[in-house]
N, CA and C atoms as a LAMMPS dump frame, in Angstrom:
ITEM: TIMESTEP
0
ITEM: NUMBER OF ATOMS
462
ITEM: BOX BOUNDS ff ff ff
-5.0000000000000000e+02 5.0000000000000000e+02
-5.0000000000000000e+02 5.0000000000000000e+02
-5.0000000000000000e+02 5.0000000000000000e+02
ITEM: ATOMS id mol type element x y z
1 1 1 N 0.827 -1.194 0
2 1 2 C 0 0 0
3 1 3 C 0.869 1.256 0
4 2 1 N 2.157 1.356 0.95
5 2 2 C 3.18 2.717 0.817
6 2 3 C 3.459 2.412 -0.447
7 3 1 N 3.849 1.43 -1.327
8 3 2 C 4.567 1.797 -2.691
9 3 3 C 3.436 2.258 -3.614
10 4 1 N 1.939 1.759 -3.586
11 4 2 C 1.458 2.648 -4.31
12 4 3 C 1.216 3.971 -4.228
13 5 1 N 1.29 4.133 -2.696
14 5 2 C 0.827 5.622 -2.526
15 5 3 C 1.968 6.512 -3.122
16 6 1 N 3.015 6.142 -3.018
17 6 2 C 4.304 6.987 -3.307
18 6 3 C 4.077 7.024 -4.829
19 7 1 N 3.682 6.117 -5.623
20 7 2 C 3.748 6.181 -7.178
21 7 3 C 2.372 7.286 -7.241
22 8 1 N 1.605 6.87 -6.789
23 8 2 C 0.771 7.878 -7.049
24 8 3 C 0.814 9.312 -7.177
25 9 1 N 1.723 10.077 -5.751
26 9 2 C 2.101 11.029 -5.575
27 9 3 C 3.099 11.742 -6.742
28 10 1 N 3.963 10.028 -7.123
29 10 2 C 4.815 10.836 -8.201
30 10 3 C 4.407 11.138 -9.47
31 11 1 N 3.382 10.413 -9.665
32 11 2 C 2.255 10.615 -11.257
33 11 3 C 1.934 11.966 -10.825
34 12 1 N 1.433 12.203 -9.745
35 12 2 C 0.722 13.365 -10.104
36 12 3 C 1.712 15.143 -9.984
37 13 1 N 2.67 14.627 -9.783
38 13 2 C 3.855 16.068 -9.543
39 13 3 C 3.921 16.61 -10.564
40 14 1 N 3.975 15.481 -12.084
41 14 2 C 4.039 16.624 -13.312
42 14 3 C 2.811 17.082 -13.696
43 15 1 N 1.739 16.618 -13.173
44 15 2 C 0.267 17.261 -13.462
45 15 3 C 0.116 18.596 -12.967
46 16 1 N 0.777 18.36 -11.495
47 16 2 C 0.681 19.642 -10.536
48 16 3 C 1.306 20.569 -10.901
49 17 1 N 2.716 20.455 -11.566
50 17 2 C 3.516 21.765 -12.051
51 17 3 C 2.725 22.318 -13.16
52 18 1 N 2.574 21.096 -14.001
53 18 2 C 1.962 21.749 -15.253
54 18 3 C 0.593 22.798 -15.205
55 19 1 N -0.112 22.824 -14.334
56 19 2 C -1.241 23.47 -13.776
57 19 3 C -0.795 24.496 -12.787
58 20 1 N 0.32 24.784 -12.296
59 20 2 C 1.032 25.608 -11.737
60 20 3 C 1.364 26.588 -12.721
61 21 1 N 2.233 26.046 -13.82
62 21 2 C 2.891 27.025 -14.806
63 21 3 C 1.848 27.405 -15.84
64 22 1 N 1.405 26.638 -16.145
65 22 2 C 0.236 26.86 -17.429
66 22 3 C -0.48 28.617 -17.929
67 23 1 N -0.168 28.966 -19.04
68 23 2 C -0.501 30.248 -19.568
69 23 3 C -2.492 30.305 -19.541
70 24 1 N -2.84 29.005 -19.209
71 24 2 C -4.226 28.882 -20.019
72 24 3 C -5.241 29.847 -19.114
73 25 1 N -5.414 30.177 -17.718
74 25 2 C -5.768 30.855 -16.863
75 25 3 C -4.999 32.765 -17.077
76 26 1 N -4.367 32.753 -17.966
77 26 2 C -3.737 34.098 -17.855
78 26 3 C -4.462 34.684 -18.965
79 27 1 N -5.019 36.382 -19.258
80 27 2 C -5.593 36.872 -20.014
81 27 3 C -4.251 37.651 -21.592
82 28 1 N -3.772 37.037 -21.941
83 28 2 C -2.804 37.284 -23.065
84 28 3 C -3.015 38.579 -23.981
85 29 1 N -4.384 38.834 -23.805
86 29 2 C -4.302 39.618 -24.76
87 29 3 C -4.429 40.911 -24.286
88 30 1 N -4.583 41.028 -22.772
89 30 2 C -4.472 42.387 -21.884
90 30 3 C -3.168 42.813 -20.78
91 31 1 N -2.365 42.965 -21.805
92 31 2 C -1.139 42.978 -20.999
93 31 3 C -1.239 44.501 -20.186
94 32 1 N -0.733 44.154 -18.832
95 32 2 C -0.825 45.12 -17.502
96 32 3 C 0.536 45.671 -17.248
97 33 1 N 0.764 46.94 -17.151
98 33 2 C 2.255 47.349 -16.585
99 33 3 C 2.203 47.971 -15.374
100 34 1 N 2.804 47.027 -14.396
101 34 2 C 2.439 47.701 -12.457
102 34 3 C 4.218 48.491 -12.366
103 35 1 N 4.045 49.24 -11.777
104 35 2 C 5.605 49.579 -10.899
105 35 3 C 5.088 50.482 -9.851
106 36 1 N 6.045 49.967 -8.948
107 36 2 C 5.94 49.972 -7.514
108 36 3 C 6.984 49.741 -6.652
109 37 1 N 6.709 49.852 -5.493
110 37 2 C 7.657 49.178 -4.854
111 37 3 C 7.829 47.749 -4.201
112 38 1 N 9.059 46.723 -4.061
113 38 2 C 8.831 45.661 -3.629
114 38 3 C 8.627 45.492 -2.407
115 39 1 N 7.738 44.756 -1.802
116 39 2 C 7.29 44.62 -0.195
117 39 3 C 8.289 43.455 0.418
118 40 1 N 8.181 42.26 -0.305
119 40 2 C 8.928 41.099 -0.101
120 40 3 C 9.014 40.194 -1.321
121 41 1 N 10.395 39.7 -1.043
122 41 2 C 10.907 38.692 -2.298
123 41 3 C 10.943 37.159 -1.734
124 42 1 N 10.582 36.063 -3.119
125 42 2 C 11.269 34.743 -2.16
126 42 3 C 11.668 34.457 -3.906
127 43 1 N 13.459 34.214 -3.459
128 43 2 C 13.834 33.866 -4.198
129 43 3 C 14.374 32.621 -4.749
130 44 1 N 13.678 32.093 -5.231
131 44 2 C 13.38 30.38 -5.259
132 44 3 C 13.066 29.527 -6.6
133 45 1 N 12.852 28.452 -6.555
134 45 2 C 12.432 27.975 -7.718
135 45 3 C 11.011 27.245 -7.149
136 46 1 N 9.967 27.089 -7.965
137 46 2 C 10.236 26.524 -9.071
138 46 3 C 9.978 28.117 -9.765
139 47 1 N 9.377 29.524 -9.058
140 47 2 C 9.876 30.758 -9.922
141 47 3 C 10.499 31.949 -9.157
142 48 1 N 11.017 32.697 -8.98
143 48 2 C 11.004 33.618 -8.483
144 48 3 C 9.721 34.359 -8.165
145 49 1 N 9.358 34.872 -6.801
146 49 2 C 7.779 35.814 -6.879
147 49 3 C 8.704 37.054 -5.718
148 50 1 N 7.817 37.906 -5.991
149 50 2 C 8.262 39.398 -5.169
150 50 3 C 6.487 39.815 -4.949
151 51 1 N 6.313 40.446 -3.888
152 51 2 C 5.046 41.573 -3.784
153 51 3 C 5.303 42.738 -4.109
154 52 1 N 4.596 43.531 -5.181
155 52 2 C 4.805 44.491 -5.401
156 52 3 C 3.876 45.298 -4.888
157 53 1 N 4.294 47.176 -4.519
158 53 2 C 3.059 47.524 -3.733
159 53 3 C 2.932 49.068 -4.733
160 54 1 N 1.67 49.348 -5.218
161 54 2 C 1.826 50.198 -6.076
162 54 3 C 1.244 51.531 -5.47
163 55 1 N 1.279 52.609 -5.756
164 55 2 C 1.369 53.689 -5.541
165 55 3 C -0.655 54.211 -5.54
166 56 1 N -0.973 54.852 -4.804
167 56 2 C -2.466 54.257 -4.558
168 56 3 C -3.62 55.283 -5.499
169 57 1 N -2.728 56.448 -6.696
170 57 2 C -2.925 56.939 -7.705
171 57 3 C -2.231 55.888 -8.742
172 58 1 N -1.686 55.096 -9.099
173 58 2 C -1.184 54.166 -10.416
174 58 3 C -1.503 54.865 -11.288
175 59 1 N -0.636 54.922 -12.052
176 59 2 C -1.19 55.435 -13.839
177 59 3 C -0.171 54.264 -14.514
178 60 1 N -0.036 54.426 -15.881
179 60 2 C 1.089 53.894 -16.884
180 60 3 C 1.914 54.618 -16.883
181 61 1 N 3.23 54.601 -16.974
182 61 2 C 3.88 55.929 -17.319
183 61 3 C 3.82 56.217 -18.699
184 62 1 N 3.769 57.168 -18.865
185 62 2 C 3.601 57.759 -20.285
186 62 3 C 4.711 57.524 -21.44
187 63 1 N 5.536 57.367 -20.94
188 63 2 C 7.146 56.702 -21.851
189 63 3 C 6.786 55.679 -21.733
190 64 1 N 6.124 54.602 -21.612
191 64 2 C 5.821 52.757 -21.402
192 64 3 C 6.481 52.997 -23.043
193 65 1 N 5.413 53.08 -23.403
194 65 2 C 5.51 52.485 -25.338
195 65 3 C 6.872 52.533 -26.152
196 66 1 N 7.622 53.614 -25.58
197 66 2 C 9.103 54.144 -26.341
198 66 3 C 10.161 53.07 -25.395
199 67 1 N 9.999 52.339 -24.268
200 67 2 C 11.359 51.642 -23.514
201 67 3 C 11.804 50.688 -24.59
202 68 1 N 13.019 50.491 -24.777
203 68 2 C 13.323 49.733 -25.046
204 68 3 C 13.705 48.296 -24.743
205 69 1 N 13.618 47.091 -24.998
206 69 2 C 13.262 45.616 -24.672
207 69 3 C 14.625 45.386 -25.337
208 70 1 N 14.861 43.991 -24.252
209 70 2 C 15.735 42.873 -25.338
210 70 3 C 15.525 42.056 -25.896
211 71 1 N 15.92 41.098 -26.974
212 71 2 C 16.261 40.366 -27.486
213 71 3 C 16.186 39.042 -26.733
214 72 1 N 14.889 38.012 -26.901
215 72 2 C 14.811 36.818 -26.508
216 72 3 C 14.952 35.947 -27.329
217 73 1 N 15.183 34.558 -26.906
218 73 2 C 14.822 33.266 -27.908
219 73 3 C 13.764 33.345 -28.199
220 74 1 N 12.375 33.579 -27.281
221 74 2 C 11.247 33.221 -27.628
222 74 3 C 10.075 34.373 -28.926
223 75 1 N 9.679 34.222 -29.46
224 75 2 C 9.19 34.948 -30.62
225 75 3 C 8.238 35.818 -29.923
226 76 1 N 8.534 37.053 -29.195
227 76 2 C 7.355 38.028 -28.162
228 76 3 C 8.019 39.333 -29.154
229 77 1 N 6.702 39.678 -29.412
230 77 2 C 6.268 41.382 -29.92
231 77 3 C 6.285 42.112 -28.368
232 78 1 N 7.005 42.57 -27.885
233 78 2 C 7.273 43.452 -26.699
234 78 3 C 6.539 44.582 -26.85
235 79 1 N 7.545 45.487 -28.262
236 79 2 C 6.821 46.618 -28.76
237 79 3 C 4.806 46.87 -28.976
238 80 1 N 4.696 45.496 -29.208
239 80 2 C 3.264 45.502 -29.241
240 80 3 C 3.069 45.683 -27.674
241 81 1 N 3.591 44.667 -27.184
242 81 2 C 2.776 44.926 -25.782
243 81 3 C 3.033 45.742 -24.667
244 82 1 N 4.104 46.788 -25.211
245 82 2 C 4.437 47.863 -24.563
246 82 3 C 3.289 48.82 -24.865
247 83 1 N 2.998 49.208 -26.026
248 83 2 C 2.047 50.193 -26.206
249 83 3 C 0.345 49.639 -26.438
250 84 1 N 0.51 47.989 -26.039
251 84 2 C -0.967 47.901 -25.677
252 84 3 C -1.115 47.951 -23.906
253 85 1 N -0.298 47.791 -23.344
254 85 2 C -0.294 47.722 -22.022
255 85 3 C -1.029 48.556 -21.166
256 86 1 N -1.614 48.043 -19.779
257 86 2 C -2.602 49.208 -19.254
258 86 3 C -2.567 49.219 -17.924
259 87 1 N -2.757 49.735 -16.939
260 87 2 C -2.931 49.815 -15.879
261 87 3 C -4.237 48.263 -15.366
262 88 1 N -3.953 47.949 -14.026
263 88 2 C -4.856 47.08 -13.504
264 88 3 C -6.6 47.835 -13.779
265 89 1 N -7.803 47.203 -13.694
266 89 2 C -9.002 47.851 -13.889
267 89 3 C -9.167 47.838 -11.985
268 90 1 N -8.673 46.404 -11.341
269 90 2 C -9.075 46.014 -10.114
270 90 3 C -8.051 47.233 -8.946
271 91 1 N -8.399 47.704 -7.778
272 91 2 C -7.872 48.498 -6.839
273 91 3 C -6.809 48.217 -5.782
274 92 1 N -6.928 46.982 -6.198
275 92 2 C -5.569 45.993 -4.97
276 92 3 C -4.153 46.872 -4.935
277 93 1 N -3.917 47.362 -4.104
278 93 2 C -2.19 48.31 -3.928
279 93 3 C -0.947 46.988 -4.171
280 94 1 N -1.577 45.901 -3.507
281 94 2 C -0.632 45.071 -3.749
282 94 3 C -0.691 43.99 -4.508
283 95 1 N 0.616 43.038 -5.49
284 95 2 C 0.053 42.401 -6.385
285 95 3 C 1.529 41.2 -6.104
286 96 1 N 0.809 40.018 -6.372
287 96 2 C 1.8 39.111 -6.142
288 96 3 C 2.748 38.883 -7.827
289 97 1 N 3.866 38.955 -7.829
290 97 2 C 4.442 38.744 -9.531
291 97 3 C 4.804 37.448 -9.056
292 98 1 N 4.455 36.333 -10.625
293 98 2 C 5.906 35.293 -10.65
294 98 3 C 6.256 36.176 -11.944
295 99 1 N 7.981 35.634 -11.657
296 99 2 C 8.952 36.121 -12.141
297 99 3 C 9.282 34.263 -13.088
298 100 1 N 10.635 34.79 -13.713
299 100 2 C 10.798 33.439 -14.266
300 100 3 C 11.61 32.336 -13.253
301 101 1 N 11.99 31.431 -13.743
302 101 2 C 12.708 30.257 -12.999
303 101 3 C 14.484 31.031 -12.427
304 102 1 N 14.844 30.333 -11.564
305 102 2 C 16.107 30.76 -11.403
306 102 3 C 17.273 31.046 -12.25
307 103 1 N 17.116 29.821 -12.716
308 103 2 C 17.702 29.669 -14.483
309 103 3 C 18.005 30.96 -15.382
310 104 1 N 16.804 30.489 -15.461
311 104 2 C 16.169 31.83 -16.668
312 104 3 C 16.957 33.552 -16.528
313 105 1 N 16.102 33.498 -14.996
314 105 2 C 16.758 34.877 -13.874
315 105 3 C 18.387 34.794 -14.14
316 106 1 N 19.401 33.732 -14.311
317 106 2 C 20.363 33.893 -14.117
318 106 3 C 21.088 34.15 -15.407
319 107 1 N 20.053 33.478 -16.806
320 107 2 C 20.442 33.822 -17.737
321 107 3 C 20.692 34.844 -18.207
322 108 1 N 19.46 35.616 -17.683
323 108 2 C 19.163 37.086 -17.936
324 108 3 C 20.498 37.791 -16.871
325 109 1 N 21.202 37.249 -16.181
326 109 2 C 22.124 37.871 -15.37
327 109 3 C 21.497 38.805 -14.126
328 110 1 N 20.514 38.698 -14.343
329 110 2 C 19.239 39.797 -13.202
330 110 3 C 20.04 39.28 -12.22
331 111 1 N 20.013 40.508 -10.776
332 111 2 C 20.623 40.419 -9.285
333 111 3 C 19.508 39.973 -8.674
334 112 1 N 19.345 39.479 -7.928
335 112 2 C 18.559 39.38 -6.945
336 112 3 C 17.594 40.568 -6.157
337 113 1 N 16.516 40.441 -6.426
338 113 2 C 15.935 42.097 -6.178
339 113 3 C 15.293 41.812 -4.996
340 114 1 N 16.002 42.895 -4.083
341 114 2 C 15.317 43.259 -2.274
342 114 3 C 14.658 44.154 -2.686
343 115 1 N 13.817 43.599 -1.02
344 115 2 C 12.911 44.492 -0.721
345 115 3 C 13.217 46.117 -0.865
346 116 1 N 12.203 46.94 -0.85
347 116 2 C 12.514 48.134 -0.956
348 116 3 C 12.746 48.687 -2.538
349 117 1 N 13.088 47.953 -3.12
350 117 2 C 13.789 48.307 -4.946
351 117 3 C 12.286 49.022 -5.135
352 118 1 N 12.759 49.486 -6.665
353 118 2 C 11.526 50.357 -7.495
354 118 3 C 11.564 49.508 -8.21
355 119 1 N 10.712 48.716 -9.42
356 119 2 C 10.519 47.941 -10.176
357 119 3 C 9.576 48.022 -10.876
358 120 1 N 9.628 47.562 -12.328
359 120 2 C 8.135 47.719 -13.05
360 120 3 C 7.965 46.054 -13.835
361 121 1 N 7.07 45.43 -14.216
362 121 2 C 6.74 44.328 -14.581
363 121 3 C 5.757 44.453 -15.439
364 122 1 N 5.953 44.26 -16.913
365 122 2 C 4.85 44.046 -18.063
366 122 3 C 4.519 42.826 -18.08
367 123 1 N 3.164 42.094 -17.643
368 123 2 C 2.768 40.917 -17.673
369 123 3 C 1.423 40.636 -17.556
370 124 1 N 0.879 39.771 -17.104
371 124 2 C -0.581 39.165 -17.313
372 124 3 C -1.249 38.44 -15.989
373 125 1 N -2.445 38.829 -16.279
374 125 2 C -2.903 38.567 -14.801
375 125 3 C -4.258 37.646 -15.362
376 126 1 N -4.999 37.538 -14.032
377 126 2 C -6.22 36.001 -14.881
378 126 3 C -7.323 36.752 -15.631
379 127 1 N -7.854 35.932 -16.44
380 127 2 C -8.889 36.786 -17.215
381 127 3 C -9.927 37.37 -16.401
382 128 1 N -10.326 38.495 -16.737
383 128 2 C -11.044 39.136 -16.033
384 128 3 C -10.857 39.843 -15.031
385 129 1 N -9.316 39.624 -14.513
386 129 2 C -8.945 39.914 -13.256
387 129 3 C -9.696 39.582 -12.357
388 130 1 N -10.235 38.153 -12.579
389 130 2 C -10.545 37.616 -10.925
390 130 3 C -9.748 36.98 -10.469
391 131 1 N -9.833 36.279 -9.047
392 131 2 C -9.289 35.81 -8.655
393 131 3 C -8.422 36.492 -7.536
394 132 1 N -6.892 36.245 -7.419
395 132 2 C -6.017 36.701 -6.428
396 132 3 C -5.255 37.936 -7.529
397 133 1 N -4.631 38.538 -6.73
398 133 2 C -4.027 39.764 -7.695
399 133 3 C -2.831 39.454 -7.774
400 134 1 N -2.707 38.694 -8.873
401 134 2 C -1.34 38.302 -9.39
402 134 3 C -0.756 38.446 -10.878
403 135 1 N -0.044 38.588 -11.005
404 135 2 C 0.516 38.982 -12.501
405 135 3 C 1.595 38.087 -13.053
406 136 1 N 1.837 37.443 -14.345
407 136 2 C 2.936 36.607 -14.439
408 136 3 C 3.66 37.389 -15.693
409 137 1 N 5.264 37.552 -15.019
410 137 2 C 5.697 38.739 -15.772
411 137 3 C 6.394 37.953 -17.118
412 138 1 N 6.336 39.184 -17.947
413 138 2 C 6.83 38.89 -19.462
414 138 3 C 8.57 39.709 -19.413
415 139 1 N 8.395 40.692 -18.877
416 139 2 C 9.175 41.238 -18.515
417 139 3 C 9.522 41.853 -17.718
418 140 1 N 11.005 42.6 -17.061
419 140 2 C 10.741 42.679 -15.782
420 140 3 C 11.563 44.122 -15.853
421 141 1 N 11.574 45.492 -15.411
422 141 2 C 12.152 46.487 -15.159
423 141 3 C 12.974 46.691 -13.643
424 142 1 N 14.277 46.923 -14.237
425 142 2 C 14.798 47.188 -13.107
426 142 3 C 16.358 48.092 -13.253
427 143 1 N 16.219 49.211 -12.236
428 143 2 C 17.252 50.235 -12.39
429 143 3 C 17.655 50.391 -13.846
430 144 1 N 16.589 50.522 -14.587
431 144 2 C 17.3 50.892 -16.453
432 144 3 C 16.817 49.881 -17.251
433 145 1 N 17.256 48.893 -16.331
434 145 2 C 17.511 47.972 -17.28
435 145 3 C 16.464 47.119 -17.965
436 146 1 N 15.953 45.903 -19.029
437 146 2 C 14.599 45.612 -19.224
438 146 3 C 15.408 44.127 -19.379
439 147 1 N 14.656 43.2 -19.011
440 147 2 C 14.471 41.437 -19.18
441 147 3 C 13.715 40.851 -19.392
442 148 1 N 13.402 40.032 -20.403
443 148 2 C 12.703 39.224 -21.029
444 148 3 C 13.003 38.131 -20.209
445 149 1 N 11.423 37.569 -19.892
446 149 2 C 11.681 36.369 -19.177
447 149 3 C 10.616 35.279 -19.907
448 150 1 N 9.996 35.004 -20.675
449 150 2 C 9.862 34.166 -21.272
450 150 3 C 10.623 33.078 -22.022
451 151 1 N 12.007 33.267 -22.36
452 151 2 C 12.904 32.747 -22.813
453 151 3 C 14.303 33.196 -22.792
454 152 1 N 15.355 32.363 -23.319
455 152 2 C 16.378 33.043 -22.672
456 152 3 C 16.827 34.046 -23.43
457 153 1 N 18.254 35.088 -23.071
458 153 2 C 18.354 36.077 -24.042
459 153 3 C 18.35 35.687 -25.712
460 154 1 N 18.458 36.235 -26.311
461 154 2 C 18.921 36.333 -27.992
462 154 3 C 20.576 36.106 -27.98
């Protein structure tokens, strides 16, 4: 009876990630740009997440559309979704980000971001914005700099 239970558990771990990571719950075609400040980081796998806490007027900044992006493996129109990007509709000050895998984070050479940093994150939250206020970033702003985290650099 323990050896099945243990097989069982292990069948179901790649079900569980896969429903963890999965784009299918995220609204793709309403990309959100938050910046704020970070409340708390856990820097971990299986992604990186930070709380971000936003400013309790939010706007977009008005330069969003002109930043410039890098160069990923993965085939993302940035430019599109820089200047479709919008502010949250929902009032939550605070918003949970995943970030990408450690990996990924390290590919991109990104530091480790503490608490306190200024940060901005172009990404996607659940359709409709129900649910918990979370966003899964496409990209990630920090001191200047911009990272693509969908794939690794170009």
């Amino acid at each position: 009876m323990k050896r099945r239970t243990c097989l069982l558990a292990a069948l179901s771990l790649p079900l569980a990630a896969r429903a963890h990571h999965g784009w299918s719950s995220f609204d793709r075609d309403r990309p959100l740009f938050l910046q704020g400040k970070v409340v708390s980081v856990k820097w971990q796998n299986p992604h990186a997440e930070l709380i971000l806490e936003l400013s309790p007027d939010y706007k977009v900044p008005a330069d969003l559309a002109s930043r410039a992006l890098p160069a990923q493996s993965a085939g993302i129109d940035g430019k599109a979704l820089l200047a479709k990007a919008e502010a949250p509709k929902r009032k939550d000050r605070r918003w949970e980000i995943e970030l990408a895998p450690l990996t990924r984070m390290e590919a991109w050479k990104v530091e480790p971001v503490k608490a306190g940093a200024t940060i901005g994150v172009l990404g996607f939250t659940f359709k409709e914005e129900k649910g918990e206020a979370i966003v899964r970033a496409e990209y990630l702003f920090v001191d200047g700099k911009a990272y693509g985290l969908r794939s690794s650099p170009a």
